[in-house]
N, CA, C and O atoms as a MOPAC input file, in Angstrom:
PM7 MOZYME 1SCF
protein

 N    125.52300 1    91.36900 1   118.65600 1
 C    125.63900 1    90.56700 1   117.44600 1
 C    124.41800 1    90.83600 1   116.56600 1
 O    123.28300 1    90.82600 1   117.04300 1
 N    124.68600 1    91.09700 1   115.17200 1
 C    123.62200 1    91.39900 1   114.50300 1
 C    122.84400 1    90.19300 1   113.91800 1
 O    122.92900 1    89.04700 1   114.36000 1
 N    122.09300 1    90.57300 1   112.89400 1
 C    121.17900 1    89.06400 1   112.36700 1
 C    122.00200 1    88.44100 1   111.56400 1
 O    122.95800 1    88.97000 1   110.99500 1
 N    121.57700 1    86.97800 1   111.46000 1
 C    121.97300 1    86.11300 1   110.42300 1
 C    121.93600 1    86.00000 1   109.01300 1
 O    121.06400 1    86.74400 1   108.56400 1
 N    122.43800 1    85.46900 1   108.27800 1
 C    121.63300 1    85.73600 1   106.88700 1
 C    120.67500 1    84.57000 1   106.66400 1
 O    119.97600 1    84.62300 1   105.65200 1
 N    120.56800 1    83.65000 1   107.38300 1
 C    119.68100 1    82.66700 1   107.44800 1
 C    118.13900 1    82.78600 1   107.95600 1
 O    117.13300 1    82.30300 1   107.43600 1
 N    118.26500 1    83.59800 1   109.16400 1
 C    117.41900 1    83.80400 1   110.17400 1
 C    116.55100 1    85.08300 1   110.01100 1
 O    116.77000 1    85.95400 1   110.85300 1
 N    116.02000 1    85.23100 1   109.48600 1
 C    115.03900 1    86.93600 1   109.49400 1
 C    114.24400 1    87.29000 1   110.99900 1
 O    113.80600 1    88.37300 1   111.38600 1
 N    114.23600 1    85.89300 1   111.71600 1
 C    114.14400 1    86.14700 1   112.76900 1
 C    115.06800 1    86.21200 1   113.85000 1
 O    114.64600 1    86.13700 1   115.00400 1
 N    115.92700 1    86.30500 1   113.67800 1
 C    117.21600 1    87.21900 1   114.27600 1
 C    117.01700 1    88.48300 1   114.77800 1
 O    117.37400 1    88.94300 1   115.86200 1
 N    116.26600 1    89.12000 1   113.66000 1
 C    116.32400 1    90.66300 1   113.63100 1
 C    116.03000 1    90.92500 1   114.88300 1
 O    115.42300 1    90.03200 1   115.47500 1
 N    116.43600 1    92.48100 1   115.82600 1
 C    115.43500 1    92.78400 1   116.97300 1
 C    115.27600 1    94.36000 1   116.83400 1
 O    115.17600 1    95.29300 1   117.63000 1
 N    115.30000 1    94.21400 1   115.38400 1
 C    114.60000 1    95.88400 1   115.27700 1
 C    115.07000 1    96.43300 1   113.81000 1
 O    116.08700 1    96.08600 1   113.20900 1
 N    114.08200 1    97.37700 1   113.37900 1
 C    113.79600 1    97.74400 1   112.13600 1
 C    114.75200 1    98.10300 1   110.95000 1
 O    114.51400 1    98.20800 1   109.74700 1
 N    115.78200 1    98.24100 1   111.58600 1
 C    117.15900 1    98.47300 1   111.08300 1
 C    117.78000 1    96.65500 1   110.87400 1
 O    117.85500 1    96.02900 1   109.81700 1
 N    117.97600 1    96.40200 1   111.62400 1
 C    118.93400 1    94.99600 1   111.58100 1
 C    117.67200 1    94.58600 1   110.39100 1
 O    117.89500 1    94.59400 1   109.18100 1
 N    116.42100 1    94.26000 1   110.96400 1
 C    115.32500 1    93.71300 1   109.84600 1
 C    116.01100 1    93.78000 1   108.09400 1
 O    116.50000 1    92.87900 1   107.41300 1
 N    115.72600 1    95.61000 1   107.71300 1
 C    116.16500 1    95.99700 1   106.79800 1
 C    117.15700 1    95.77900 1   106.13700 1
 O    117.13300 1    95.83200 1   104.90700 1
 N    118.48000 1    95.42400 1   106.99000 1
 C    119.41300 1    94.84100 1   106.48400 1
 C    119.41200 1    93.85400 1   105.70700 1
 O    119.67900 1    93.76200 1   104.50800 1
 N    118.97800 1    92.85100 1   106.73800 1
 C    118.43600 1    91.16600 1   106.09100 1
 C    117.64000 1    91.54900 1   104.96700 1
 O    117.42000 1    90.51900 1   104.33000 1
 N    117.19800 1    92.35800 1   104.51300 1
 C    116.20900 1    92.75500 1   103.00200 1
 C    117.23000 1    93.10300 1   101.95200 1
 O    117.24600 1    92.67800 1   100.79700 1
 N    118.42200 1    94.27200 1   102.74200 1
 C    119.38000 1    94.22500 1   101.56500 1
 C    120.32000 1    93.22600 1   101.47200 1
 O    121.11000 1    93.29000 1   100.53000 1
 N    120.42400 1    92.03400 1   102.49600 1
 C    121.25300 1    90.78200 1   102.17600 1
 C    120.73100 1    90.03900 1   101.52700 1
 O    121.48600 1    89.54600 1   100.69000 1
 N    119.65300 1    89.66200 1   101.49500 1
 C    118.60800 1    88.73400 1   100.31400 1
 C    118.33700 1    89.47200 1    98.85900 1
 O    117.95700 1    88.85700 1    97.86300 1
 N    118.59100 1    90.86500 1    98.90300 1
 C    118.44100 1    91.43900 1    97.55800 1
 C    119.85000 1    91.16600 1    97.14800 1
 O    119.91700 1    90.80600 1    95.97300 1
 N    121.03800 1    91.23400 1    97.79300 1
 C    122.32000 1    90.85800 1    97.63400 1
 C    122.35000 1    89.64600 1    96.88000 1
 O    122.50400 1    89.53900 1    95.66300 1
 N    122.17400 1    88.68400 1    97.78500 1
 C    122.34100 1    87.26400 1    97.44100 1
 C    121.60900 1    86.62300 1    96.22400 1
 O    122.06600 1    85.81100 1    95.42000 1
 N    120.07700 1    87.30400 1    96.28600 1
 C    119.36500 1    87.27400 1    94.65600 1
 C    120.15300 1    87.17500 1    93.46400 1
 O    120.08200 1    86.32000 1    92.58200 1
 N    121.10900 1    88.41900 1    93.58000 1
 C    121.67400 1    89.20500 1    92.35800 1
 C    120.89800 1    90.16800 1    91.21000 1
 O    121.41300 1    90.73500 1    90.24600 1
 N    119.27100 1    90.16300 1    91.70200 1
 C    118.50800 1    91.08500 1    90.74800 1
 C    118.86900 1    92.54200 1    91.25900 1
 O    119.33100 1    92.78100 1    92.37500 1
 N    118.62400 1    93.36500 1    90.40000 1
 C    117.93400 1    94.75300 1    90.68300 1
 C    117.03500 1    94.84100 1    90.93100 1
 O    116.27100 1    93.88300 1    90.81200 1
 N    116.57000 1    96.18700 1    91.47400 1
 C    115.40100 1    96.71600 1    92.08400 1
 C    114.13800 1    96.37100 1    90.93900 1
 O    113.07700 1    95.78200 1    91.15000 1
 N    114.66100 1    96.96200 1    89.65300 1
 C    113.77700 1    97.17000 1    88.14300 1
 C    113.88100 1    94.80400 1    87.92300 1
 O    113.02000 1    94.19200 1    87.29000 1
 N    114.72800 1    94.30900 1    88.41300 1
 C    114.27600 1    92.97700 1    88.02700 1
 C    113.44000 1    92.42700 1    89.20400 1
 O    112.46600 1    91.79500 1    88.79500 1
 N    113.53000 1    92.47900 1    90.38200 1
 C    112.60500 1    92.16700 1    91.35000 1
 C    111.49000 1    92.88000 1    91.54400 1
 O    110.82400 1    92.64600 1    92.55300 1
 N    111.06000 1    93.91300 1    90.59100 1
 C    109.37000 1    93.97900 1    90.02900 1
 C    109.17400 1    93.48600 1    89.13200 1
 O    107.99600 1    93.14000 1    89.03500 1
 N    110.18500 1    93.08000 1    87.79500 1
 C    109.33100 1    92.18000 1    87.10400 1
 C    109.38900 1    91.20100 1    87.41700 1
 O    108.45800 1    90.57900 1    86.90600 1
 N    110.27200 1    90.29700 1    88.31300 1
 C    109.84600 1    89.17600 1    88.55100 1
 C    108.41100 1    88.73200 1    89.51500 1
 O    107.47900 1    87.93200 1    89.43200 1
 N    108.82700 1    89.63800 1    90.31400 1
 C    107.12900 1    89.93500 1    91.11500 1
 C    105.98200 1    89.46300 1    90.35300 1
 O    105.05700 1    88.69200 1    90.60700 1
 N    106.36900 1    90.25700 1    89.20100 1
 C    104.57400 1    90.72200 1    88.67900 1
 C    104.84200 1    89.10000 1    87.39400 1
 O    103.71100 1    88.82900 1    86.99300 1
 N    105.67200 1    88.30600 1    86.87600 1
 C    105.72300 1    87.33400 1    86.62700 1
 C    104.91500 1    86.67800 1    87.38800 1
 O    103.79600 1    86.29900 1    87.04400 1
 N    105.46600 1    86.49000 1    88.54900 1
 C    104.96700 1    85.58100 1    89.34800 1
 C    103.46300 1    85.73800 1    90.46600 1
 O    102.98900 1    85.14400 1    91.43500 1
 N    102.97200 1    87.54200 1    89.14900 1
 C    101.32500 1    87.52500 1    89.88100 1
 C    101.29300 1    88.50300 1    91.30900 1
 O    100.39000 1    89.05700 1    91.93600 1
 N    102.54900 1    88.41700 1    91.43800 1
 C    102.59200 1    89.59700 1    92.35600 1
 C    103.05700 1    91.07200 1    92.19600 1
 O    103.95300 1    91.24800 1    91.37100 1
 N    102.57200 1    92.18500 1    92.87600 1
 C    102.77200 1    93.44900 1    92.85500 1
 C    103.87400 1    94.07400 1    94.00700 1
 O    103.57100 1    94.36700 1    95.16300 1
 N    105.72600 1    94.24800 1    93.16500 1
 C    105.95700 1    95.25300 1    93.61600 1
 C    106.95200 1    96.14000 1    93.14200 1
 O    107.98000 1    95.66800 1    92.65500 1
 N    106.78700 1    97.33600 1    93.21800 1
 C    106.72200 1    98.85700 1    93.34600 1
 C    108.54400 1    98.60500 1    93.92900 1
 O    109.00500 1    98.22600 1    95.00600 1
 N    109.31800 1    99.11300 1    92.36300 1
 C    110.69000 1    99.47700 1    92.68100 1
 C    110.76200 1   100.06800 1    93.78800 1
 O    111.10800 1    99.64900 1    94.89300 1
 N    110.32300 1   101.34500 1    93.35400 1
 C    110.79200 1   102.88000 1    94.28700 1
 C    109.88500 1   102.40600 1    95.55400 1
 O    110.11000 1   103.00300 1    96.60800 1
 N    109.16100 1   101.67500 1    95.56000 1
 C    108.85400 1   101.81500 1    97.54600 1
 C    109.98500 1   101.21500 1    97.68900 1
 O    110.97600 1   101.84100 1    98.06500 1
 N    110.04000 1    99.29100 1    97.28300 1
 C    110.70300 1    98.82700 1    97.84400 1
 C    112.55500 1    99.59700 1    98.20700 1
 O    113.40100 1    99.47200 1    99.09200 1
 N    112.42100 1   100.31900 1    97.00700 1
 C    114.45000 1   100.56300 1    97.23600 1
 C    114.19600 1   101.41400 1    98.68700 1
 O    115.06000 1   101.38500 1    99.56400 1
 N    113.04900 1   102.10200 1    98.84000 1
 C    112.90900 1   103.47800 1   100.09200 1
 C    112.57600 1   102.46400 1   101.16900 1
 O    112.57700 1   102.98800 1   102.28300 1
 N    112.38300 1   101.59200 1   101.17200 1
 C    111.79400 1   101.30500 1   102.75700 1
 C    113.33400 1   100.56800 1   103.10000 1
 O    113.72300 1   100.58900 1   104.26800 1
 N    114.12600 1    99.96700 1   102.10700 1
 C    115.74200 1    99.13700 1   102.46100 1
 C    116.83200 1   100.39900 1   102.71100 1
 O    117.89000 1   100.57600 1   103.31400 1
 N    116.17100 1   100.94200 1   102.10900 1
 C    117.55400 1   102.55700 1   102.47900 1
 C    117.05600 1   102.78800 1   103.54900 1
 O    117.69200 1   102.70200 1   104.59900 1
 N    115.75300 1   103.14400 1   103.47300 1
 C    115.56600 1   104.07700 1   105.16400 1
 C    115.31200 1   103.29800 1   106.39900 1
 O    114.90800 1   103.83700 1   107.42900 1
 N    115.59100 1   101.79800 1   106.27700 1
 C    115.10600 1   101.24700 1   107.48600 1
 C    114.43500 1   101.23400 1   108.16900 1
 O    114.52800 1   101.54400 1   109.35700 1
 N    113.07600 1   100.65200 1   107.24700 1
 C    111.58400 1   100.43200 1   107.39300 1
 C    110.90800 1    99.08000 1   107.18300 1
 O    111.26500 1    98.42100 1   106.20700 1
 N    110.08900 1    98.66200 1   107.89400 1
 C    109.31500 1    97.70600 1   107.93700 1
 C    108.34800 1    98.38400 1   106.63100 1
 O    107.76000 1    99.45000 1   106.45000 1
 N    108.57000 1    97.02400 1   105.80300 1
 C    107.58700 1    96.83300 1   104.57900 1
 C    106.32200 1    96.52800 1   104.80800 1
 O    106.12700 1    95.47400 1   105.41200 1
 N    105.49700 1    97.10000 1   104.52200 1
 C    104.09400 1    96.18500 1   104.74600 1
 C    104.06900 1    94.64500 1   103.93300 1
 O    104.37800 1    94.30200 1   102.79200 1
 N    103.49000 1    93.85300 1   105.24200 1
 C    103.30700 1    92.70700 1   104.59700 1
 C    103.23100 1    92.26200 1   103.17600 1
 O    104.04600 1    91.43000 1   102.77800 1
 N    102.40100 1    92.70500 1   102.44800 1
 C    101.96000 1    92.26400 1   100.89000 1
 C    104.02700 1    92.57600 1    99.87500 1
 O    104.61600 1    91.82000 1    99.10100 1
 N    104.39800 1    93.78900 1   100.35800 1
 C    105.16000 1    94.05900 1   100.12800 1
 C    106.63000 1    93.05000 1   100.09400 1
 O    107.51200 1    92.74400 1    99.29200 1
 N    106.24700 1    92.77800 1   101.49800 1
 C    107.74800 1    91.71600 1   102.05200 1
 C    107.43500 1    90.08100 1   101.03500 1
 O    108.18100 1    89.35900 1   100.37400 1
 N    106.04100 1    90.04700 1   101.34600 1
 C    105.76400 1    88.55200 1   100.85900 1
 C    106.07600 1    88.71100 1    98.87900 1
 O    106.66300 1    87.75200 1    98.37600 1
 N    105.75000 1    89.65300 1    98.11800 1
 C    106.20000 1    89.30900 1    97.05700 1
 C    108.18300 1    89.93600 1    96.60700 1
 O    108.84400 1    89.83200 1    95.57400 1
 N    108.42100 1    90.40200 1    97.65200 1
 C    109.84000 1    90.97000 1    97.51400 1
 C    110.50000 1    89.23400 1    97.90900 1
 O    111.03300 1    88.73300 1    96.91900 1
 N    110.51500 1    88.44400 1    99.00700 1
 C    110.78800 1    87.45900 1    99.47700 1
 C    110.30000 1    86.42600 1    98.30600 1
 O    111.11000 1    85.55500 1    97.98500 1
 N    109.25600 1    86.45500 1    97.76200 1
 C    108.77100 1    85.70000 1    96.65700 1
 C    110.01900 1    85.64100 1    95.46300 1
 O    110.83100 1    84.79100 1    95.09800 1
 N    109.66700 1    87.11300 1    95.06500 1
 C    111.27900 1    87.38100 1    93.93300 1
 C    112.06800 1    87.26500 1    93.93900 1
 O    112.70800 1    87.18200 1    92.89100 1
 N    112.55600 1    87.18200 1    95.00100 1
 C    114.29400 1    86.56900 1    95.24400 1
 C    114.35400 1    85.13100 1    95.22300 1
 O    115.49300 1    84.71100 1    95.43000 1
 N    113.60200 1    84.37500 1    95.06400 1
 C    113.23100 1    83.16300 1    94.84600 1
 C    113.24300 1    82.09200 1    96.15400 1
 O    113.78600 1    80.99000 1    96.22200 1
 N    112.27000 1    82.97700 1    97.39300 1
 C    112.54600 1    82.66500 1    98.57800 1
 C    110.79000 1    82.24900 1    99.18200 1
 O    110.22100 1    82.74800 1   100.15300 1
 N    110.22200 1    81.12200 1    98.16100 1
 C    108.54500 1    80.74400 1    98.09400 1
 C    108.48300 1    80.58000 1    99.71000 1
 O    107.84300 1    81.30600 1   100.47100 1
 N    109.47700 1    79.20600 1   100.14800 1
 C    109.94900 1    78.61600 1   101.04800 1
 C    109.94900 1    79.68700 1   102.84400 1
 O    109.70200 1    79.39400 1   104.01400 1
 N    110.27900 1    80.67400 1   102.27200 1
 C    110.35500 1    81.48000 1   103.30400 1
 C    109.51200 1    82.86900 1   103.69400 1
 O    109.76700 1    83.80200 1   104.45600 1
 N    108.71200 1    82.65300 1   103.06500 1
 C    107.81700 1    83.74400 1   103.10000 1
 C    107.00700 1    84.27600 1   104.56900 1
 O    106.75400 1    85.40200 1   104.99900 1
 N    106.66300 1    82.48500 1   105.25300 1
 C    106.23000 1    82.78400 1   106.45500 1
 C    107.39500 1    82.95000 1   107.90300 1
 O    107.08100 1    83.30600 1   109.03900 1
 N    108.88700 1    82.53400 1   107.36400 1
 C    109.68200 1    83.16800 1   108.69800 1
 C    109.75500 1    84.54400 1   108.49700 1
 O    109.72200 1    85.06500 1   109.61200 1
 N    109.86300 1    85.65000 1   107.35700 1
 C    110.15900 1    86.70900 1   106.99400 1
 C    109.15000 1    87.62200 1   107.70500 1
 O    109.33000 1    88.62800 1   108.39200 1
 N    107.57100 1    86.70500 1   107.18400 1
 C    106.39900 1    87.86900 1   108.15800 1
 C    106.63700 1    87.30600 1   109.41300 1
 O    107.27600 1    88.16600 1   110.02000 1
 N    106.48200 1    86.37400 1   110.11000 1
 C    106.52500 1    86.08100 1   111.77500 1
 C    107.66100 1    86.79600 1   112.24900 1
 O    107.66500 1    87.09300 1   113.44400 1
 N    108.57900 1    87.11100 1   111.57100 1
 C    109.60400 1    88.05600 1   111.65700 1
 C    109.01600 1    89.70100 1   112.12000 1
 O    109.03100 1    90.26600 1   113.21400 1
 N    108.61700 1    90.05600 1   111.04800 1
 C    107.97800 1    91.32800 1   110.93600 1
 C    107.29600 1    91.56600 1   111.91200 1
 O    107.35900 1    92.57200 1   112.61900 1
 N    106.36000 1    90.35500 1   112.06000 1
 C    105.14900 1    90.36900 1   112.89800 1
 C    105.64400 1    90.77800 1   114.70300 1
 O    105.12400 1    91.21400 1   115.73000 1
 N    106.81900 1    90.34800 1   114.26100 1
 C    107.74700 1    90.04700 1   116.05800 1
 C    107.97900 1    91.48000 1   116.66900 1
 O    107.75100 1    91.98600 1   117.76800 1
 N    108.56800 1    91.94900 1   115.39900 1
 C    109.68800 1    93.22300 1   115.36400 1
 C    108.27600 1    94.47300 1   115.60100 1
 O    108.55400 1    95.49800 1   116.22400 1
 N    106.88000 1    94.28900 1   115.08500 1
 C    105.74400 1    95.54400 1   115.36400 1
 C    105.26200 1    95.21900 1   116.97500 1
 O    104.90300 1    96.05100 1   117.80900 1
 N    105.33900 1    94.17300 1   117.09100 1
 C    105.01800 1    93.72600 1   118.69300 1
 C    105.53000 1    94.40400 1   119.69900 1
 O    105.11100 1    95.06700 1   120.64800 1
 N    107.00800 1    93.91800 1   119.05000 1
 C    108.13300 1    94.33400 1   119.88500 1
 C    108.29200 1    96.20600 1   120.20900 1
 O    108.37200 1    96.93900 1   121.19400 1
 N    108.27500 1    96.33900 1   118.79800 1
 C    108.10400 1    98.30300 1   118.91000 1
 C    106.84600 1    98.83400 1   119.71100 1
 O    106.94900 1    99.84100 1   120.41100 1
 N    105.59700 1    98.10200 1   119.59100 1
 C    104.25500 1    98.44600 1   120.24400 1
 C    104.66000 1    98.04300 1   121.94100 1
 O    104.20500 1    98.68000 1   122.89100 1
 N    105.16700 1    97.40600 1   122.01300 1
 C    105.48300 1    96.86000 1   123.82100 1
 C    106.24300 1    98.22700 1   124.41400 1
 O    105.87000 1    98.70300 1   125.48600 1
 N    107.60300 1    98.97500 1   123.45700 1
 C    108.47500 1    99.69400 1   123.94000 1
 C    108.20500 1   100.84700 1   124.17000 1
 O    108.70000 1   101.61600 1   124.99400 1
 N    107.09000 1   101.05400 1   123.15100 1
 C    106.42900 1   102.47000 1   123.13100 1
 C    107.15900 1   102.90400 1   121.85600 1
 O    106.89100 1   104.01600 1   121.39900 1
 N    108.06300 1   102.11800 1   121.23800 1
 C    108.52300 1   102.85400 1   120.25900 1
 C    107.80800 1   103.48100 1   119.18300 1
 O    107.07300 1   102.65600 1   118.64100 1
 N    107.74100 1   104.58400 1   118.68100 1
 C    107.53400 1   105.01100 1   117.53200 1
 C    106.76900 1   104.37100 1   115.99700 1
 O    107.41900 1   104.14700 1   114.97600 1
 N    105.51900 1   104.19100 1   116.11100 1
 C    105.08500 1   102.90500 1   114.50000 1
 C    106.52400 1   103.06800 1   113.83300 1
 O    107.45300 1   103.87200 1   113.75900 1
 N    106.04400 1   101.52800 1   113.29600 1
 C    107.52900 1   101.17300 1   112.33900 1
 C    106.55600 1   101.63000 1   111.03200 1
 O    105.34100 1   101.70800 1   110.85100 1
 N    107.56000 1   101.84400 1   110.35900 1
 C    106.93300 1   102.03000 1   108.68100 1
 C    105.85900 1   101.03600 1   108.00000 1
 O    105.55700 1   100.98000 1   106.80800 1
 N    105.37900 1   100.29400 1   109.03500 1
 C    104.47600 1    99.19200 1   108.63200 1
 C    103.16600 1   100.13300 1   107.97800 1
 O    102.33400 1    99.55600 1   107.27800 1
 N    103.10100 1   100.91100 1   108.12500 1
 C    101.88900 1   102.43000 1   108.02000 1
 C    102.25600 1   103.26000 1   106.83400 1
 O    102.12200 1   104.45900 1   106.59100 1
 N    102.68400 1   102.40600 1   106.26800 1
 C    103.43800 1   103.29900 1   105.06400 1
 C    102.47600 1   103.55800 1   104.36300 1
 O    101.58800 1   102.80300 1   104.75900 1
 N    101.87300 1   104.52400 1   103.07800 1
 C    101.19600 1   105.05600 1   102.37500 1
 C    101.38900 1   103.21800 1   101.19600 1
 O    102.33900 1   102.58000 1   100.74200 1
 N     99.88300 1   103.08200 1   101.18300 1
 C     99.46900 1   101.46000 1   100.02000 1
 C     99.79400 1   102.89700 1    99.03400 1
 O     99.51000 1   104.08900 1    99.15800 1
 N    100.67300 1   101.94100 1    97.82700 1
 C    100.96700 1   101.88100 1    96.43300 1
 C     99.46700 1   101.39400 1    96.30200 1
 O     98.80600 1   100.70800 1    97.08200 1
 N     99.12800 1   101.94400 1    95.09600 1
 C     97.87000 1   101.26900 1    93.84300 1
 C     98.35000 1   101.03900 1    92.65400 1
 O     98.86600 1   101.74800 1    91.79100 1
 N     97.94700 1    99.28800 1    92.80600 1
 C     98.00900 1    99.03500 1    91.61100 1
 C     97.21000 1    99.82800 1    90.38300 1
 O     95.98500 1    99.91600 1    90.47800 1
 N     97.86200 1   100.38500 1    89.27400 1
 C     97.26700 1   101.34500 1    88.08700 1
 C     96.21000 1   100.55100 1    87.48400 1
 O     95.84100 1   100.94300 1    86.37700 1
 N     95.62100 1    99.48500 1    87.98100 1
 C     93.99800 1    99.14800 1    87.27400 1
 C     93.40400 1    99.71000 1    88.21800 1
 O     92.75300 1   100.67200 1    87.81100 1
 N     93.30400 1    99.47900 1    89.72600 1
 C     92.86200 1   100.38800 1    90.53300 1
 C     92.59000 1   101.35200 1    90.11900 1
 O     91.43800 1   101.26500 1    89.69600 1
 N     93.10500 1   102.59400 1    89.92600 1
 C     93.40400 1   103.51400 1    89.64100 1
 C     92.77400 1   103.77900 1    88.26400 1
 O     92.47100 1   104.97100 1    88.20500 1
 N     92.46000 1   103.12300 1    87.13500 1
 C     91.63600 1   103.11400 1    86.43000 1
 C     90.38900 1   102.85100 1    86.50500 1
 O     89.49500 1   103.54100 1    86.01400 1
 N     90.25900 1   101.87700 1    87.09900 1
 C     89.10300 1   101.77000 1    87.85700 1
 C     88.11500 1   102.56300 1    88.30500 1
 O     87.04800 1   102.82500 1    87.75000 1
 N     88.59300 1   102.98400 1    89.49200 1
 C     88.23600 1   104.35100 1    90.65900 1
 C     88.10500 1   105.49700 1    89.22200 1
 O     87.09400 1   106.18600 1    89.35500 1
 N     88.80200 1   105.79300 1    88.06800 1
 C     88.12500 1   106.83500 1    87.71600 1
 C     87.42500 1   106.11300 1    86.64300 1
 O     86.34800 1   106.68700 1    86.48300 1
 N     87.53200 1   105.15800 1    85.86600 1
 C     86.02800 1   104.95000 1    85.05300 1
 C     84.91800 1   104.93900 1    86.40200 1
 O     83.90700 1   105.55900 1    86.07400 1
 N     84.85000 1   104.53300 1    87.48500 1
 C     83.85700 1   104.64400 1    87.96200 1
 C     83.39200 1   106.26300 1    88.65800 1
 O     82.26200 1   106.57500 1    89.03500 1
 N     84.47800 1   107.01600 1    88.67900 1
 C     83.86200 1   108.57200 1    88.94800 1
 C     83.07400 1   108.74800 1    87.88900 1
 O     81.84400 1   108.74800 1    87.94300 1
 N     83.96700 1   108.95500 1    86.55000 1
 C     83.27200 1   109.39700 1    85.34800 1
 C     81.80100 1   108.72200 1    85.21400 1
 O     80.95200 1   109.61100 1    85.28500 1
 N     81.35600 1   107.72400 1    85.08100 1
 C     80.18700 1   106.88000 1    85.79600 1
 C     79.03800 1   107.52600 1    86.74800 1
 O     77.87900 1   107.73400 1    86.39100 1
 N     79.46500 1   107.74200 1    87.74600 1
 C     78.94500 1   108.32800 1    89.11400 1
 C     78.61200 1   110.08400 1    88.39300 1
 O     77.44200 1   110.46000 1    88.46900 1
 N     79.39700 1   110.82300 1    87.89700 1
 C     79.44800 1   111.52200 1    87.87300 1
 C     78.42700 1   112.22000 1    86.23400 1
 O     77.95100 1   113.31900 1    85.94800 1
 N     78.49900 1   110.69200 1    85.43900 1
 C     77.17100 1   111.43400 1    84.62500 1
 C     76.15700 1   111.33200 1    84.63200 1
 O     75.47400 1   111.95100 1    83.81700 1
 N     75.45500 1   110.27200 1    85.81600 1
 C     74.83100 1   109.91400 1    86.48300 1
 C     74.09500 1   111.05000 1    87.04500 1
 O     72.87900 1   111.23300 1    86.98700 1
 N     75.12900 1   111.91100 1    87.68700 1
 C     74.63800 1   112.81300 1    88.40400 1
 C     74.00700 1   114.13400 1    87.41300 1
 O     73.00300 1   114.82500 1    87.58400 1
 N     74.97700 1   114.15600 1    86.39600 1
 C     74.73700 1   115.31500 1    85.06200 1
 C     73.40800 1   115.26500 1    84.66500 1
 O     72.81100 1   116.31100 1    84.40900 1
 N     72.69800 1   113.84100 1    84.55400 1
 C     71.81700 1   113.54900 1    83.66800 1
 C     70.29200 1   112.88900 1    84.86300 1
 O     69.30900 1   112.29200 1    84.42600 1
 N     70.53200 1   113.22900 1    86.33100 1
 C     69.53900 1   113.07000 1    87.08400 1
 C     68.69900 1   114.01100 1    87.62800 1
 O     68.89500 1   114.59200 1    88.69500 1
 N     67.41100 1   114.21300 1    86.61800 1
 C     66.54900 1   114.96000 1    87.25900 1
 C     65.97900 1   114.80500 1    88.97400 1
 O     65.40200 1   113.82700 1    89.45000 1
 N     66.37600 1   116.19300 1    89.73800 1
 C     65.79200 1   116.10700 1    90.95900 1
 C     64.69400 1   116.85900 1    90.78300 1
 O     64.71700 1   118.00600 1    90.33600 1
 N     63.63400 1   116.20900 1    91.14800 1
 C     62.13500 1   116.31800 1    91.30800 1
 C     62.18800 1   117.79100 1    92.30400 1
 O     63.23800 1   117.97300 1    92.92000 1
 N     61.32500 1   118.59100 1    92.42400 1
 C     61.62000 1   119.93800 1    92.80900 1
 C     60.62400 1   120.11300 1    93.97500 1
 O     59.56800 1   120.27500 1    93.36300 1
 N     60.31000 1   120.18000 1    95.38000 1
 C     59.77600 1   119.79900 1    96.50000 1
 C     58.59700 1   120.87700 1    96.58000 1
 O     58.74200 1   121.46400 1    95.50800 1
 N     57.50800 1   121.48100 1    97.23300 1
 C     57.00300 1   122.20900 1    97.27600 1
 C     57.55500 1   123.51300 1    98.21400 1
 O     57.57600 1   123.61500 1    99.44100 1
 N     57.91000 1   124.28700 1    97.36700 1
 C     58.80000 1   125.86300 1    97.86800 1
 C     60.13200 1   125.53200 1    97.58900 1
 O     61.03300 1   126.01300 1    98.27700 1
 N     60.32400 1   124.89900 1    96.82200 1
 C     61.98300 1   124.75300 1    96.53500 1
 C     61.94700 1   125.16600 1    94.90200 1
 O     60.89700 1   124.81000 1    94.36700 1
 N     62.68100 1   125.69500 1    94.21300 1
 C     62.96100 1   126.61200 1    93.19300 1
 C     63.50700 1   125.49100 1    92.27800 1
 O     64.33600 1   124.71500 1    92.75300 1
 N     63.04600 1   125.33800 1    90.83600 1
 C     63.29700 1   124.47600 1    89.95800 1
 C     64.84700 1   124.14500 1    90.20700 1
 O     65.57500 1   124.96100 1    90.77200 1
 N     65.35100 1   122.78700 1    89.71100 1
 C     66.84400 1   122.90200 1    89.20500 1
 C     67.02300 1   122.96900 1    87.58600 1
 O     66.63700 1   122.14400 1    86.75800 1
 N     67.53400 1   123.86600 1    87.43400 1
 C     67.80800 1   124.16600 1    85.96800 1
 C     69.66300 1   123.26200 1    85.56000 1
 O     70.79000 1   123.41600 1    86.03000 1
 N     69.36100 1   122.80100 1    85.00500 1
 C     70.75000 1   122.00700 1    84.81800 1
 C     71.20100 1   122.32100 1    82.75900 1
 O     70.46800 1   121.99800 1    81.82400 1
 N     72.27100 1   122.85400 1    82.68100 1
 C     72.68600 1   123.50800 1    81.40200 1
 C     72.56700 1   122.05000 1    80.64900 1
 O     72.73900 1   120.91500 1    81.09200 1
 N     72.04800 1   122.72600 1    78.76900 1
 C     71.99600 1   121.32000 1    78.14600 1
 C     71.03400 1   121.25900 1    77.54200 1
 O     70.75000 1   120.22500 1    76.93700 1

């Protein structure tokens, strides 16, 4: 017997899990493109294209992931059976020897991140353009173009 649509803790493995993700995206009635903006309405971050890839391929979402996908479907209420869920189902695979679940999936960055990290190269990096190294005794000037 498979899972409930009530119960996310039903699931007893990464597949049945996944299901229950596309029955709550079901029952929502959003799309993929409306359950990121509702996400990010509601302050949270998520990422169409992971989420549609981890419900097709029958993968455990990383946490941050499940909690604002479960958020968007308008499921505040249930956020903590969904991870104790999750939490059950990596236990459960780590006990069997099974294979990591997709819980290891490659983190999405949020694009301020990502702005971020390079205003701060560019930073770091003229830093470095514009730092005279003092030249040691037997070590050969640094000539830096400019």
């Amino acid at each position: 017997m498979g899972p409930t649509m009530s119960d996310p803790g039903s699931a007893r493995n990464t597949a049945e899990f996944a299901e229950m993700m596309r029955r709550l995206k079901l029952r929502s009635g959003l799309t993929y493109r409306d359950l990121e903006r509702e996400a990010a309405r509601r302050g949270d971050y998520l990422a169409r294209s992971t989420l549609a890839s981890v419900i097709a391929n029958d993968r455990l979402p990383r946490p941050d992931l499940l909690c604002a996908f479960v958020r968007a479907c308008g499921c505040d209420d249930e956020v903590g059976r969904w991870l104790s869920a999750r939490h059950r189902i990596v236990e459960l695979s780590a006990r069997q020897g099974s294979p990591a679940t997709a819980s290891h999936t490659p983190t999405e960055v949020p694009p301020t991140w990502v702005l971020l990290c390079a205003a701060l190269a560019l930073v770091l990096a003229m830093r470095l353009r514009f730092t005279r190294v003092p030249a040691g005794p037997g070590t050969p000037p640094v000539r830096r173009p400019g």
